[in-house]
Predicted model as a PDB file, atoms N, CA, C, CB and O in Angstrom, pLDDT in the B-factor column:
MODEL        1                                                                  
ATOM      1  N   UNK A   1     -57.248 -88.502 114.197  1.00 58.00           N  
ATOM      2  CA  UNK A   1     -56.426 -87.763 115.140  1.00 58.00           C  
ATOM      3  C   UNK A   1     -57.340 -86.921 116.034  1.00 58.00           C  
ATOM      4  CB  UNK A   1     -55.388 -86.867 114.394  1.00 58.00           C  
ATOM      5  O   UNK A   1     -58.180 -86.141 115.585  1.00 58.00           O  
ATOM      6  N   UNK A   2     -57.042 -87.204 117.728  1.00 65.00           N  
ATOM      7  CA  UNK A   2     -57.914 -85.871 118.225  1.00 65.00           C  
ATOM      8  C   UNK A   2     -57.675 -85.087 118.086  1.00 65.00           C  
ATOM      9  CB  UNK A   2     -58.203 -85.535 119.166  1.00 65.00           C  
ATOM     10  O   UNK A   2     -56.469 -85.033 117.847  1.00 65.00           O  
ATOM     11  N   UNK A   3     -58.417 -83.670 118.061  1.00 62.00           N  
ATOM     12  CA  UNK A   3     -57.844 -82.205 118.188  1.00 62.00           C  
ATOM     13  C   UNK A   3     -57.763 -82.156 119.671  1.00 62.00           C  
ATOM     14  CB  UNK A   3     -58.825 -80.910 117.512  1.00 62.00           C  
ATOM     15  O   UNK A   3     -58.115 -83.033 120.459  1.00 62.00           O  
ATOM     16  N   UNK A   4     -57.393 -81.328 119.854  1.00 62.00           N  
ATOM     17  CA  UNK A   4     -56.481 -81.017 121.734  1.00 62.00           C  
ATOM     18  C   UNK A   4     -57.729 -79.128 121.444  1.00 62.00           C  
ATOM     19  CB  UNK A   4     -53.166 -80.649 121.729  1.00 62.00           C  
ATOM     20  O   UNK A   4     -58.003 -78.213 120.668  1.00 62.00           O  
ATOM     21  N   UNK A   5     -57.986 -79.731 122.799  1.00 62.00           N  
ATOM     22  CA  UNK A   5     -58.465 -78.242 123.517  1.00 62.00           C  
ATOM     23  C   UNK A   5     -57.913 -77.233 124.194  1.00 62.00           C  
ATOM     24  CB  UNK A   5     -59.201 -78.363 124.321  1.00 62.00           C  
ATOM     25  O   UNK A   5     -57.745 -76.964 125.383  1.00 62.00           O  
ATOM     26  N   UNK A   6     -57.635 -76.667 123.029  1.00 58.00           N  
ATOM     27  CA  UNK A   6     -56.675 -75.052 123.475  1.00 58.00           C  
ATOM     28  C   UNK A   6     -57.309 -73.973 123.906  1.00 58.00           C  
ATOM     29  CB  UNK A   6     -55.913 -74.311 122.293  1.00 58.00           C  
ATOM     30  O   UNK A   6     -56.821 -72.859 123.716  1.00 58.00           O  
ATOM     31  N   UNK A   7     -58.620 -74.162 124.621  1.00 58.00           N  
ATOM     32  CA  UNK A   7     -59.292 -73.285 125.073  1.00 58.00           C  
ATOM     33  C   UNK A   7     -58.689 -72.561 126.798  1.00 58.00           C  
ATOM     34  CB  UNK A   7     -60.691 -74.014 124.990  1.00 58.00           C  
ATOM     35  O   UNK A   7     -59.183 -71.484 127.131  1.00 58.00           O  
ATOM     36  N   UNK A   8     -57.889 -73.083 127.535  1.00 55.00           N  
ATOM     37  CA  UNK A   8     -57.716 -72.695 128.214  1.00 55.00           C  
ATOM     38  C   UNK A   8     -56.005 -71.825 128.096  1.00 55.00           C  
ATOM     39  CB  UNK A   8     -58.171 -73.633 128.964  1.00 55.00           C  
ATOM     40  O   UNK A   8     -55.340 -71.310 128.995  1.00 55.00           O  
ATOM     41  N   UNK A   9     -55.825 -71.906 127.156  1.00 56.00           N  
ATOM     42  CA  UNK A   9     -54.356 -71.316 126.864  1.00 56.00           C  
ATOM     43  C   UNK A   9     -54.285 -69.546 126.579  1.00 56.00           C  
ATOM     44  CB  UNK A   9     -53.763 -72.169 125.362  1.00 56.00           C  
ATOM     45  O   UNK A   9     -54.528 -69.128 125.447  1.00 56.00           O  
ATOM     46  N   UNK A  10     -54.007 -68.788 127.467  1.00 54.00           N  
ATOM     47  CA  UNK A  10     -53.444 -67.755 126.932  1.00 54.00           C  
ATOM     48  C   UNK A  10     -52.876 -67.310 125.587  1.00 54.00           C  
ATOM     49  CB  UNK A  10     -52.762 -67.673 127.551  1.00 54.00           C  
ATOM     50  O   UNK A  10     -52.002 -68.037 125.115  1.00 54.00           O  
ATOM     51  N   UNK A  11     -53.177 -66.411 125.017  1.00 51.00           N  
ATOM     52  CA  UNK A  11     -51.988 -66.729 123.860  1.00 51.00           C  
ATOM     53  C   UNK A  11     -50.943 -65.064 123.580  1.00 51.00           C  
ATOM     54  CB  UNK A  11     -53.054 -67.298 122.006  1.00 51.00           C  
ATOM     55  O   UNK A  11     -51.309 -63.888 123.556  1.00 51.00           O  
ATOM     56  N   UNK A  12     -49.873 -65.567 123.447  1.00 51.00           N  
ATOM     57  CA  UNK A  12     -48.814 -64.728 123.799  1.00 51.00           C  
ATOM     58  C   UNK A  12     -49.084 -63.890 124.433  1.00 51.00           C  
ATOM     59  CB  UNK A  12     -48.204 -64.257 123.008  1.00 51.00           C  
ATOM     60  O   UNK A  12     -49.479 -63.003 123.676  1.00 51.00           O  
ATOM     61  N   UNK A  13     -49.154 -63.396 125.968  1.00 58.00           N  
ATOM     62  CA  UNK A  13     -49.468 -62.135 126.234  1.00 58.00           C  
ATOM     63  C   UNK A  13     -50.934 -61.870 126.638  1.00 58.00           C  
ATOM     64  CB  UNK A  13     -49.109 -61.410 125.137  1.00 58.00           C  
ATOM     65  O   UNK A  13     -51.276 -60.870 127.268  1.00 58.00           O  
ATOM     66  N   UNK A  14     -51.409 -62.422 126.405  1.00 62.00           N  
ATOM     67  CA  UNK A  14     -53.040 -61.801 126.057  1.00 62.00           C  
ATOM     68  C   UNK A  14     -53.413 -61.441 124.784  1.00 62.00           C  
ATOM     69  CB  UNK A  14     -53.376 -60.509 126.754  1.00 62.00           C  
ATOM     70  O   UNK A  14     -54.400 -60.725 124.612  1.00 62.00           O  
ATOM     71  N   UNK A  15     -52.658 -61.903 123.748  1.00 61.00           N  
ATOM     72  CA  UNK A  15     -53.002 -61.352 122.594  1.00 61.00           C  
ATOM     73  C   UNK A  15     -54.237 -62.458 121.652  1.00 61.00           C  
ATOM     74  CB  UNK A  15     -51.484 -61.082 121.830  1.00 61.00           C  
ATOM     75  O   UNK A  15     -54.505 -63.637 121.884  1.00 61.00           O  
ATOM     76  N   UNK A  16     -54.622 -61.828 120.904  1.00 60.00           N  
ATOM     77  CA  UNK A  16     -55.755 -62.649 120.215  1.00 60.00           C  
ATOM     78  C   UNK A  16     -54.971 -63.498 119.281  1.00 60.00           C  
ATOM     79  CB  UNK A  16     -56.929 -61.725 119.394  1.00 60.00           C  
ATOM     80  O   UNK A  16     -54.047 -63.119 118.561  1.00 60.00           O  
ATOM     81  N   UNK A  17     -55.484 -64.756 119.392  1.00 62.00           N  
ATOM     82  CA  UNK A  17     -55.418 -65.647 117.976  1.00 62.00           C  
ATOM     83  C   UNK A  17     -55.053 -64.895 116.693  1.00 62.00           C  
ATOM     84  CB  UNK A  17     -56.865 -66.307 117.647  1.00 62.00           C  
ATOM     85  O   UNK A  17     -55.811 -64.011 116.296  1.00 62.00           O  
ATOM     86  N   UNK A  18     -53.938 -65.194 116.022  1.00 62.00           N  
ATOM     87  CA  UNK A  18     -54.119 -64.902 115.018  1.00 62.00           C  
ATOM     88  C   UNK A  18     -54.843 -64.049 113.747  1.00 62.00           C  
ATOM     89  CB  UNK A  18     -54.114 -65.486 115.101  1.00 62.00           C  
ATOM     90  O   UNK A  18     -54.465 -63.078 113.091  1.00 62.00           O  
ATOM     91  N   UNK A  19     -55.939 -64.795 113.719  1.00 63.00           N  
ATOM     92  CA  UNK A  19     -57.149 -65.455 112.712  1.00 63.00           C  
ATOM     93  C   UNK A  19     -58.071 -63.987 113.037  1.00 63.00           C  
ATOM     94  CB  UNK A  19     -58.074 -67.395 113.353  1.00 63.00           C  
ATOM     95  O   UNK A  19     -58.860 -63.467 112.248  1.00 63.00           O  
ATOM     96  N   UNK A  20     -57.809 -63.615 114.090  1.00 69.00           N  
ATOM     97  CA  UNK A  20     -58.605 -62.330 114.964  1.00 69.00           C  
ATOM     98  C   UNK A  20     -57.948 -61.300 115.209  1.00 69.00           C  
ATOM     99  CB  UNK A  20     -59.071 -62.605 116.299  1.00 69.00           C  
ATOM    100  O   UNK A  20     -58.390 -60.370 115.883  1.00 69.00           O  
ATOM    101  N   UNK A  21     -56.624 -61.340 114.608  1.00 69.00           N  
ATOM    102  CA  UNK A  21     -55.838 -60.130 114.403  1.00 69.00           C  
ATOM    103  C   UNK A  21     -55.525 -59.348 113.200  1.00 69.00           C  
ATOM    104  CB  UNK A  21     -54.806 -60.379 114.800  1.00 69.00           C  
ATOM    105  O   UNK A  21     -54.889 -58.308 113.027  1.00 69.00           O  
ATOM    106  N   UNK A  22     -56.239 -60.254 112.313  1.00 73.00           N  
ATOM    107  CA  UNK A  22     -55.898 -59.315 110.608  1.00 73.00           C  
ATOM    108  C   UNK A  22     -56.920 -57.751 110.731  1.00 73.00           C  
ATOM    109  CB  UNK A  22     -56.774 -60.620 108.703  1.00 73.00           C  
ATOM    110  O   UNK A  22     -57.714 -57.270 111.540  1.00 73.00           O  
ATOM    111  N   UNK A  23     -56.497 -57.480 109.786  1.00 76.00           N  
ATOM    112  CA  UNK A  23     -56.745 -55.802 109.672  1.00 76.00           C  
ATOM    113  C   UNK A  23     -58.392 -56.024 109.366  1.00 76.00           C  
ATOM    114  CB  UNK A  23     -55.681 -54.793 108.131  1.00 76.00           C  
ATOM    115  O   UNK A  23     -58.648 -57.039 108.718  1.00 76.00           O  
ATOM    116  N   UNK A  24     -59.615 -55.117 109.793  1.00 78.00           N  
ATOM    117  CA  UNK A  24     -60.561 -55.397 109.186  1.00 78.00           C  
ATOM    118  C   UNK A  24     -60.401 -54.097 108.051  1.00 78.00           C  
ATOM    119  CB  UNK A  24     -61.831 -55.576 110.144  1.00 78.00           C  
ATOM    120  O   UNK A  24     -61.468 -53.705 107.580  1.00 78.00           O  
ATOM    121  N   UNK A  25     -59.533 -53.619 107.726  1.00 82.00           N  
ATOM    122  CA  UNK A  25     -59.834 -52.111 106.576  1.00 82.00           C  
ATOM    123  C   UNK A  25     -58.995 -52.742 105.323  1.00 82.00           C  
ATOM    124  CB  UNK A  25     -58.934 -50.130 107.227  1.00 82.00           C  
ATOM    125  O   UNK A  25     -58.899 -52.201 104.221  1.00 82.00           O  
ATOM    126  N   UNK A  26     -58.281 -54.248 105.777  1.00 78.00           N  
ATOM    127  CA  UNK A  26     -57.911 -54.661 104.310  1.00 78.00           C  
ATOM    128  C   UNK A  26     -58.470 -55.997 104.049  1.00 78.00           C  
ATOM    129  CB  UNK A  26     -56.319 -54.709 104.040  1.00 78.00           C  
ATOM    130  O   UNK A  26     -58.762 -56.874 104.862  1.00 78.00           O  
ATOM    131  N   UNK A  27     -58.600 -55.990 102.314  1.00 78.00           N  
ATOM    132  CA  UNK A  27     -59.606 -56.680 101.726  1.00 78.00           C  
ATOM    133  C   UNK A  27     -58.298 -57.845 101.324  1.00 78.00           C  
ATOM    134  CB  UNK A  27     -60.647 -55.759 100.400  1.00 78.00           C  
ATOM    135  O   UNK A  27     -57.347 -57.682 100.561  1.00 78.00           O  
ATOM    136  N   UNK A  28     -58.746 -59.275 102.315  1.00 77.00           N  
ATOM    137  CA  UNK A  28     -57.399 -60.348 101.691  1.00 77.00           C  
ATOM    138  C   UNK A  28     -57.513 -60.990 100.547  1.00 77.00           C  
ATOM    139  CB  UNK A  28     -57.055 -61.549 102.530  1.00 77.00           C  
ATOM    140  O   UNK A  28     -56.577 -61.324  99.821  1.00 77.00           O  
ATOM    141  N   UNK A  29     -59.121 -61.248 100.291  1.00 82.00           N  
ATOM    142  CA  UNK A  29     -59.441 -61.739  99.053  1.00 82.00           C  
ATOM    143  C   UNK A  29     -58.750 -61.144  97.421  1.00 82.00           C  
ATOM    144  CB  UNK A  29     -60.892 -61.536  99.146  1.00 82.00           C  
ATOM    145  O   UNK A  29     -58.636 -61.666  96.312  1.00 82.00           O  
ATOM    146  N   UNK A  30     -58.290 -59.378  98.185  1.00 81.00           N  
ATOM    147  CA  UNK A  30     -57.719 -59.400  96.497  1.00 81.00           C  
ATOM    148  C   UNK A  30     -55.934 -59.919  96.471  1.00 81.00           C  
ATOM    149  CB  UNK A  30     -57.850 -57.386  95.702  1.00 81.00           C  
ATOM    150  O   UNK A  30     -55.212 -59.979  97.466  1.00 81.00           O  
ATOM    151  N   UNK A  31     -55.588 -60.203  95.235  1.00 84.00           N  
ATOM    152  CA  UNK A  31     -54.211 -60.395  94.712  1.00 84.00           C  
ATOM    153  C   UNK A  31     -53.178 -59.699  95.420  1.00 84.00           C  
ATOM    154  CB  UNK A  31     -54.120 -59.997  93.359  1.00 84.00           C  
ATOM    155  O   UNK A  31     -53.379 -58.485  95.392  1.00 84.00           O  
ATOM    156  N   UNK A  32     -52.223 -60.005  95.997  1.00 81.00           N  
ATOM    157  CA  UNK A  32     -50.985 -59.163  96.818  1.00 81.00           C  
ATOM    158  C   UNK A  32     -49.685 -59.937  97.061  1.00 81.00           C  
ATOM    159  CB  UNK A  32     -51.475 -58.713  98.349  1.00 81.00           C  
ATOM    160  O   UNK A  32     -49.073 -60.904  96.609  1.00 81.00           O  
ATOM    161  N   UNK A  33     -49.643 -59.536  97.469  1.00 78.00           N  
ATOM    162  CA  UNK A  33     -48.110 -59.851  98.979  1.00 78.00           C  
ATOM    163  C   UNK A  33     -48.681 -59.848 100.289  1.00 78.00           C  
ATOM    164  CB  UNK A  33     -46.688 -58.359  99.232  1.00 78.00           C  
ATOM    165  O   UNK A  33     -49.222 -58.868 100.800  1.00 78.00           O  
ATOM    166  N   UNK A  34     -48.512 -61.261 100.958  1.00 77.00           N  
ATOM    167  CA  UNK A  34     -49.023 -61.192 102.046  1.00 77.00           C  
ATOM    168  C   UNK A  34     -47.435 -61.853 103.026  1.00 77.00           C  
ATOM    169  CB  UNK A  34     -50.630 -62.093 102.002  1.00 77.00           C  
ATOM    170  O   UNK A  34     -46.448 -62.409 102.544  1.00 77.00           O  
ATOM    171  N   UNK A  35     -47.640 -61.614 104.062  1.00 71.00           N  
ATOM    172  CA  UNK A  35     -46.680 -62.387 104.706  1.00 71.00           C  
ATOM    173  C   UNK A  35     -47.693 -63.611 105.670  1.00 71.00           C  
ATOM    174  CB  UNK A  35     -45.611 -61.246 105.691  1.00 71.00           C  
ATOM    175  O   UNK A  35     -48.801 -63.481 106.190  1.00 71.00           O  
ATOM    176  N   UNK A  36     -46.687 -64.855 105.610  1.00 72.00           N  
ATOM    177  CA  UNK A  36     -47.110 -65.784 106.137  1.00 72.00           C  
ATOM    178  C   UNK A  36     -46.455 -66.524 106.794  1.00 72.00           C  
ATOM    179  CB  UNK A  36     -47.575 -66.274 105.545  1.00 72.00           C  
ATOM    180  O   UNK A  36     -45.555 -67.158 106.241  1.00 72.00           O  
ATOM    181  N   UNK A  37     -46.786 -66.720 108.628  1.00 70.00           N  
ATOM    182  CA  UNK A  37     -46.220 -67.703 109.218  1.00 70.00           C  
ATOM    183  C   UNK A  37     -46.737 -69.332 109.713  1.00 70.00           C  
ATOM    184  CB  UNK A  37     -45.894 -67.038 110.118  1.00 70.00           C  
ATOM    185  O   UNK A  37     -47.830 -69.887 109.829  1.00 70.00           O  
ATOM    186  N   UNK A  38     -45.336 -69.720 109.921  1.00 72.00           N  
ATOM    187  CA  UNK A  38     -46.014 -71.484 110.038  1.00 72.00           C  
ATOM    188  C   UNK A  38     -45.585 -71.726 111.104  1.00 72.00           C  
ATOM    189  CB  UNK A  38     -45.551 -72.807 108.991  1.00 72.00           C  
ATOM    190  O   UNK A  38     -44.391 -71.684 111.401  1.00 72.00           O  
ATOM    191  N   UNK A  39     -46.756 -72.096 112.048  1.00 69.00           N  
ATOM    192  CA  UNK A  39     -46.436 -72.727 113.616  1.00 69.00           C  
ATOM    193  C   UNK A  39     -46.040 -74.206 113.452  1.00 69.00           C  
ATOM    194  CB  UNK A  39     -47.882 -72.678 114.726  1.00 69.00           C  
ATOM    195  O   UNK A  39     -46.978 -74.806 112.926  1.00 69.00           O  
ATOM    196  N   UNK A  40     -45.189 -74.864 113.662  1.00 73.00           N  
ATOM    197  CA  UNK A  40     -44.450 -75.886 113.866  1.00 73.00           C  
ATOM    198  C   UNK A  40     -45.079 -76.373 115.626  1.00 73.00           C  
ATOM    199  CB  UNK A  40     -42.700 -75.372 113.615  1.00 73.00           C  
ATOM    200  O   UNK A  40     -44.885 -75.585 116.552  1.00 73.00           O  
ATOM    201  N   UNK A  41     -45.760 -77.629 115.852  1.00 75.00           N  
ATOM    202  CA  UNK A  41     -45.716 -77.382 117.081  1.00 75.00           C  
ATOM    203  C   UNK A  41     -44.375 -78.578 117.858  1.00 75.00           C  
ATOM    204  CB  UNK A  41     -47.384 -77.535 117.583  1.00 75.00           C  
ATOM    205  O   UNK A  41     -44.119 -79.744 117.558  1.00 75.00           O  
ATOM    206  N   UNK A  42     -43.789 -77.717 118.859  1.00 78.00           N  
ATOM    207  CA  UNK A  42     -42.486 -78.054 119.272  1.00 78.00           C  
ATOM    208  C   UNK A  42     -41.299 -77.324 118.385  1.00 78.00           C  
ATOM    209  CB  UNK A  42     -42.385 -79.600 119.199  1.00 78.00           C  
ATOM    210  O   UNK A  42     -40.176 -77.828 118.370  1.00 78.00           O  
ATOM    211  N   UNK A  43     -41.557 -76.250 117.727  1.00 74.00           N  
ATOM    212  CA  UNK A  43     -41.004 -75.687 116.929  1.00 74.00           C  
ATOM    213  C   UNK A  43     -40.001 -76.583 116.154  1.00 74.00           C  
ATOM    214  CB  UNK A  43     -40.561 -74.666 117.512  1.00 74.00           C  
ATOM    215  O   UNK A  43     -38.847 -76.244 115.893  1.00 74.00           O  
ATOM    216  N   UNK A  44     -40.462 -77.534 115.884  1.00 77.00           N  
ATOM    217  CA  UNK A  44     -39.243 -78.283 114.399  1.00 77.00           C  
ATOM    218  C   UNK A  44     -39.192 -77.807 113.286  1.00 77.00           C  
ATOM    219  CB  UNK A  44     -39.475 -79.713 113.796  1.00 77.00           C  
ATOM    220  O   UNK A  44     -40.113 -77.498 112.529  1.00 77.00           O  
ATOM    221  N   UNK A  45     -37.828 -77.718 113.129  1.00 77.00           N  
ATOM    222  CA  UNK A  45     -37.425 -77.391 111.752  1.00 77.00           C  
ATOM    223  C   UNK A  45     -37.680 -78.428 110.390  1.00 77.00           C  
ATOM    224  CB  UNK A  45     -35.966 -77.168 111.901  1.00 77.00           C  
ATOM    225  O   UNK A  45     -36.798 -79.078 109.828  1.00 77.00           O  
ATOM    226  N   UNK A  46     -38.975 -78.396 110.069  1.00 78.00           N  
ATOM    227  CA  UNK A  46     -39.224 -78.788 109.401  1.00 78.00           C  
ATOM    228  C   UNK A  46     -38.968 -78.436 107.909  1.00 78.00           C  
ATOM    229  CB  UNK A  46     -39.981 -78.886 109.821  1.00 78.00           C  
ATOM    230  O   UNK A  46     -38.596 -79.354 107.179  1.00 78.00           O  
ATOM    231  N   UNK A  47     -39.136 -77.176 107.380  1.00 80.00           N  
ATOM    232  CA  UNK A  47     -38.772 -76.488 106.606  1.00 80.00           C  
ATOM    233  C   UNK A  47     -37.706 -76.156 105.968  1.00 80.00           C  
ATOM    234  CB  UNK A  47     -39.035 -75.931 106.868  1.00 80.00           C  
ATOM    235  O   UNK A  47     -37.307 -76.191 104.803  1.00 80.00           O  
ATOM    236  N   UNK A  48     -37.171 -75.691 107.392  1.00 85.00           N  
ATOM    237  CA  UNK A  48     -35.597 -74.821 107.312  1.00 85.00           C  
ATOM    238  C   UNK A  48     -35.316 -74.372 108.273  1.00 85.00           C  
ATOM    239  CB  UNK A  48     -35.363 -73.675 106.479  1.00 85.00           C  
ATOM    240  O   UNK A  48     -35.936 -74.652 109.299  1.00 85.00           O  
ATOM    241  N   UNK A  49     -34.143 -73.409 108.255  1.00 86.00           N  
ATOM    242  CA  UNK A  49     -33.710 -72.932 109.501  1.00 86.00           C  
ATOM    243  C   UNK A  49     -33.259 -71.579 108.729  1.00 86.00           C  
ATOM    244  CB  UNK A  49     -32.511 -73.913 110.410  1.00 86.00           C  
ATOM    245  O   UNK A  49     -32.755 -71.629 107.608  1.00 86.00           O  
ATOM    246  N   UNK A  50     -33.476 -70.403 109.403  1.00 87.00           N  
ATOM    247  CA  UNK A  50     -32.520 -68.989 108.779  1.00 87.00           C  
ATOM    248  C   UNK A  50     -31.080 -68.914 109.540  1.00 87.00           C  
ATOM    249  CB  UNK A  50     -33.408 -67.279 109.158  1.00 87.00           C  
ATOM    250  O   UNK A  50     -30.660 -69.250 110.647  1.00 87.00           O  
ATOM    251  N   UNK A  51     -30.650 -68.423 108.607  1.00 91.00           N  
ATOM    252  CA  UNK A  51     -28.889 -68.389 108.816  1.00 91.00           C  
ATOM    253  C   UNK A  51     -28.955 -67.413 108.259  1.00 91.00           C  
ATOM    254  CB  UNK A  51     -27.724 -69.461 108.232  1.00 91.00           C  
ATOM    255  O   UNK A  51     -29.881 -67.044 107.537  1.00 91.00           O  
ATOM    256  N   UNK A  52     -27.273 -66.447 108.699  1.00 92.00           N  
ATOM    257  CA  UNK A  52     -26.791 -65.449 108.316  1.00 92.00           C  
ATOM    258  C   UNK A  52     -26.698 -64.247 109.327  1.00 92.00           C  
ATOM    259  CB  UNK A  52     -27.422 -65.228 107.268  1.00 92.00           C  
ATOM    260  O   UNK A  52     -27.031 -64.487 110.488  1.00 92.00           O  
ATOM    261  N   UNK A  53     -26.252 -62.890 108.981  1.00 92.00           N  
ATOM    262  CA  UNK A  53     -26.556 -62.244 109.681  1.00 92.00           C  
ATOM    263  C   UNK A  53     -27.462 -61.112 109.140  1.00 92.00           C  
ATOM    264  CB  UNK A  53     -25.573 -62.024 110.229  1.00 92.00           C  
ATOM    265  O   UNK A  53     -27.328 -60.884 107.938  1.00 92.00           O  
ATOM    266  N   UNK A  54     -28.560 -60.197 109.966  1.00 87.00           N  
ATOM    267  CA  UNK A  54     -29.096 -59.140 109.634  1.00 87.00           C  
ATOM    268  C   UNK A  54     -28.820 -57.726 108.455  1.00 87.00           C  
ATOM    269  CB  UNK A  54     -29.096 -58.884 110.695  1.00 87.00           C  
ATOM    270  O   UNK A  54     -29.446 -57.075 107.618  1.00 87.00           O  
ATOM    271  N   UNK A  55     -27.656 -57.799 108.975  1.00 91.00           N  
ATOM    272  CA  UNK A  55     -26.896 -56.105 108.751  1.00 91.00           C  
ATOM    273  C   UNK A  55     -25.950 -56.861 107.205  1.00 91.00           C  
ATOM    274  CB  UNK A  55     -25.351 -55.296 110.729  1.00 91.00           C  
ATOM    275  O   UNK A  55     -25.545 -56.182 106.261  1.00 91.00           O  
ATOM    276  N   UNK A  56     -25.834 -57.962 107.302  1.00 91.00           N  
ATOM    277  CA  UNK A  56     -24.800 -58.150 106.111  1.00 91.00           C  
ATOM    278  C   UNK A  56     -26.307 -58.372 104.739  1.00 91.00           C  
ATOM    279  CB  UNK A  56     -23.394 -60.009 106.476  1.00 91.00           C  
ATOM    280  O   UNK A  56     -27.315 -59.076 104.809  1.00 91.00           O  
ATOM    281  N   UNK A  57     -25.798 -57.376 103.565  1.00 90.00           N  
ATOM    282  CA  UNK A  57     -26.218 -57.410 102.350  1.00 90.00           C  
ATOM    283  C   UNK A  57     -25.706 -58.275 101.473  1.00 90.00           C  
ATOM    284  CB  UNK A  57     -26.139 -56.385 101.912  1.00 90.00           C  
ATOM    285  O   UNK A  57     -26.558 -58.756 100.726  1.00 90.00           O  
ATOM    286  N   UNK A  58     -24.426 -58.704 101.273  1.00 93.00           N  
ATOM    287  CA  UNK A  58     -24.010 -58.973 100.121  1.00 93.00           C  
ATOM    288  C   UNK A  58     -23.367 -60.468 100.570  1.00 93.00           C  
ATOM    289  CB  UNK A  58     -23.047 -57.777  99.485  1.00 93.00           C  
ATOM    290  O   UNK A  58     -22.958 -60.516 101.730  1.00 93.00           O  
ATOM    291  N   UNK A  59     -23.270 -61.405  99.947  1.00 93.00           N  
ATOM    292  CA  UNK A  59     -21.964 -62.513 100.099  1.00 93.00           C  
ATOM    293  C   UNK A  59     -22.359 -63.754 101.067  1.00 93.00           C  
ATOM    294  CB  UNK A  59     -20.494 -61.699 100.861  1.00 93.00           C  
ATOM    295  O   UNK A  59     -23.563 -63.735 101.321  1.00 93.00           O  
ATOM    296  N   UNK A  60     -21.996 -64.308 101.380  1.00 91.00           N  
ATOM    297  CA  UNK A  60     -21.839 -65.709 102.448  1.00 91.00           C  
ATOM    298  C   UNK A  60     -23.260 -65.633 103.269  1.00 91.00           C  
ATOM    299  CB  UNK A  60     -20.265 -65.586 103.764  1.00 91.00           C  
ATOM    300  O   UNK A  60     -24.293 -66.303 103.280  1.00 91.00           O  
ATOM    301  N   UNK A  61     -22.806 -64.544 103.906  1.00 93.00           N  
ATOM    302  CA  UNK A  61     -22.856 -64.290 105.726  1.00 93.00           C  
ATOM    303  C   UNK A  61     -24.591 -63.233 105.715  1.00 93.00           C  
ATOM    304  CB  UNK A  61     -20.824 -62.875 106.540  1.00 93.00           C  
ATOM    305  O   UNK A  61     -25.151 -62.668 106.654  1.00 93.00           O  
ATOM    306  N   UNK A  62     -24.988 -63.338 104.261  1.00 93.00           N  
ATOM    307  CA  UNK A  62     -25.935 -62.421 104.134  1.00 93.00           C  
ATOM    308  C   UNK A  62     -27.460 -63.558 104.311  1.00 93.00           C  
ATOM    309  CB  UNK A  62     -25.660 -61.496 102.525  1.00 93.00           C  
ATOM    310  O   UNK A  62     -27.492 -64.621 103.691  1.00 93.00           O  
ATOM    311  N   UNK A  63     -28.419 -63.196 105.069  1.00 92.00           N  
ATOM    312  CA  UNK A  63     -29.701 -63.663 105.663  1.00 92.00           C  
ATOM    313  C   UNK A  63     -29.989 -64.618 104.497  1.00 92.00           C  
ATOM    314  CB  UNK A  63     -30.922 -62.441 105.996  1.00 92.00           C  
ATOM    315  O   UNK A  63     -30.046 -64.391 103.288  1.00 92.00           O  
ATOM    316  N   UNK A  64     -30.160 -65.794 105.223  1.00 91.00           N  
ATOM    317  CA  UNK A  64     -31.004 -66.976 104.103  1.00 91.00           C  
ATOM    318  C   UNK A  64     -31.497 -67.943 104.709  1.00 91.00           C  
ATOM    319  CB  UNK A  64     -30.169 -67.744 103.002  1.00 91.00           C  
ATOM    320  O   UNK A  64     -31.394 -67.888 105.934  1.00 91.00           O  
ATOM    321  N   UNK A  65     -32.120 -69.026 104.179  1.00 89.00           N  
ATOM    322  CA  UNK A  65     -32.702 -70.151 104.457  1.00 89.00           C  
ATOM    323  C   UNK A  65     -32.549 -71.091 104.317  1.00 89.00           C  
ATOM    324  CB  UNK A  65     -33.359 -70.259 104.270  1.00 89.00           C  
ATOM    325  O   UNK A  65     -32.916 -71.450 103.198  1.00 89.00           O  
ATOM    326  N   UNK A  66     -31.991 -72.131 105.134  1.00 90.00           N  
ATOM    327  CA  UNK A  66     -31.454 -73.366 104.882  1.00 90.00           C  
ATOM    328  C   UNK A  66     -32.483 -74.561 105.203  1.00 90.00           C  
ATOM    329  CB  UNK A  66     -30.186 -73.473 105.680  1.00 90.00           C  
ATOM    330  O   UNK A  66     -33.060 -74.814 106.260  1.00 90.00           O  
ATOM    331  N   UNK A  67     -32.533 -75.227 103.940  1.00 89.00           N  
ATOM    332  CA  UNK A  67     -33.647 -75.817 103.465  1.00 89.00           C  
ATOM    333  C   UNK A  67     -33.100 -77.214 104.628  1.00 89.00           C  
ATOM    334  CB  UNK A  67     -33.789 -76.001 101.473  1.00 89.00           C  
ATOM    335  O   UNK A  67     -31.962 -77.465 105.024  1.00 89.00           O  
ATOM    336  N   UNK A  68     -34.396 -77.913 104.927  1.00 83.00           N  
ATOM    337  CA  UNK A  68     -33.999 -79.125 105.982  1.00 83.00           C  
ATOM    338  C   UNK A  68     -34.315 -80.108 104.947  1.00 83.00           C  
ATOM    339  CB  UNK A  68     -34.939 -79.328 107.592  1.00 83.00           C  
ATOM    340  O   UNK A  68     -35.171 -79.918 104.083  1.00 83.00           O  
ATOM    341  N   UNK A  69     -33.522 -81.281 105.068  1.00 81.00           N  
ATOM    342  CA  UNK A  69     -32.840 -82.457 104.268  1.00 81.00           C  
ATOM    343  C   UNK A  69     -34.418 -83.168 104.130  1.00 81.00           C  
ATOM    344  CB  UNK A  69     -31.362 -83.531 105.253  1.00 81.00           C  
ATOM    345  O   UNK A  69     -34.565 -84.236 103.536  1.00 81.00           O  
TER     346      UNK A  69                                                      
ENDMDL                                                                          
END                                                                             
């Protein structure tokens, strides 16, 4: 597969890559909770899709993830 040259792309804003935005005062190598996102390119729902609403806690209508078939 080629890789594609994303060197001329802006990225959001002017903002840095990713990879160049983690904290340098935290250490990732130790054990935690990290949060992690997945770029899809063409954004497909590959995964899932979130459903629900924000503000609802309890029942049906409360924030989740609907797993793709």
């Amino acid at each position: 597969m080629e890789k594609k040259d994303n060197s001329h792309k802006t990225w959001a804003n002017g903002k840095k890559p990713s990879m160049k935005r983690r904290s340098e005062q935290n250490d990732y190598t130790e054990r935690g909770i990290y949060l992690i996102t997945i770029a899809i390119e063409g954004r497909k729902p590959l995964l899932g899709t979130l459903a629900g609403k924000v503000d609802v806690q309890e029942g049906p209508e409360k924030p989740h993830v609907l797993l793709s078939p």
